[in-house]
N, C-alpha and C positions, 0 to 999 in steps of 0.2 A: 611620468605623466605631467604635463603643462596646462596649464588654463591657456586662452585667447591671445591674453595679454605676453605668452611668452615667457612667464615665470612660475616655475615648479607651485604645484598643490602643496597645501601643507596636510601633516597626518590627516588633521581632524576631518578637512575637506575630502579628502582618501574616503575617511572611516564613514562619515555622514554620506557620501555615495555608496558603498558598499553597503549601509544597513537599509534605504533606501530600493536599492536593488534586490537584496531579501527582503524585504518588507514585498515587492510587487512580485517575486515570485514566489511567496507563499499564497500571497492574494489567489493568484493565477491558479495553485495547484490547490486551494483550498473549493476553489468555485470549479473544479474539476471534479474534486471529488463529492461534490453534491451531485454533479450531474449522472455521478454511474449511480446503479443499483447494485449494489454490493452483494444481495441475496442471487441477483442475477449474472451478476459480474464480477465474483469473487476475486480472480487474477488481475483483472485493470484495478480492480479497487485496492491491491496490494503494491499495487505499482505505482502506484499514486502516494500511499503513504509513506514510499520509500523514496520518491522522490522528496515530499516534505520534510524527511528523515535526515534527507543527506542536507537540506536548505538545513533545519536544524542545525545539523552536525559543522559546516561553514561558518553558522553564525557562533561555534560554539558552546550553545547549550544545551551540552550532554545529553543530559539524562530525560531530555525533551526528546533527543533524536532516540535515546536507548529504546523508550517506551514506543515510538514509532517505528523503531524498525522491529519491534518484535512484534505490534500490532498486524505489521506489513506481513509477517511471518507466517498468520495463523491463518491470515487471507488467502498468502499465495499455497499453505496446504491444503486447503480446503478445494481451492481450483484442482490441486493434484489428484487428490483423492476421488473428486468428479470426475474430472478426463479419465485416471486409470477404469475408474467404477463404468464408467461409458464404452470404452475400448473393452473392458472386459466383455461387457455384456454381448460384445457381438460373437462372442465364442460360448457363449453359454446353450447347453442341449435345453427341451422346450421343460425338463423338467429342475434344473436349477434355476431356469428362471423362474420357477413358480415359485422355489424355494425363498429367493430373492426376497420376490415382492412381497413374499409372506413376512418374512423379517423384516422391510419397511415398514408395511402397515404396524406391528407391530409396537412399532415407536425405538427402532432402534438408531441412533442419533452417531454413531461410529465414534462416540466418544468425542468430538467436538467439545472446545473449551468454552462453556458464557462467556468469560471475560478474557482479556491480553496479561493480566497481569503476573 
């Protein structure tokens, strides 16, 4: 890599661009992830974190990226679990669906984690 002038960069100038350029794509991916609804949009919101996961992991720091990519984790199964729970229902006879929705109301939450950790 060269500057203008024709003479190689040195590390630091390397290094001070590099965290720079993480720095504005965390920006980027942090103001993304405000924009989803994560109750609504469980899978983009996972993909999101894992994009932050892996800026993390470039820049580094581990165990910043570790807890994000397993946050990313719990997101994108939750989307799974909805898409199969969705595609199943289209085969459900009109009496397990009743079954179904009994056991929703019911409060049953399919074992979903509160927290990532």
């Amino acid at each position: 890599m060269s500057s203008e002038a024709g003479t190689e960069a040195s590390p630091q100038d390397v290094s001070a661009s590099c965290a720079s350029n993480l720095d504005e794509a965390l920006n980027a991916f942090e103001e993304a992830l405000r924009l989803i609804d994560k109750a609504a949009q469980p899978a983009w919101y996972g993909v999101v974190l894992h994009d932050i996961a892996q800026t993390y992991e470039v820049a580094e720091r581990y165990p910043t990226a570790v807890e994000l990519y397993r946050e990313s984790a719990v997101f994108k199964r939750r989307a799974c679990r909805r898409l199969a729970t969705l595609d199943g229902e289209r085969f459900l006879d009109e009496e397990a669906a009743g079954r179904l929705a009994a056991l929703r109301e019911g409060g049953d939450d399919a074992g979903e984690p509160d927290d990532v950790s």
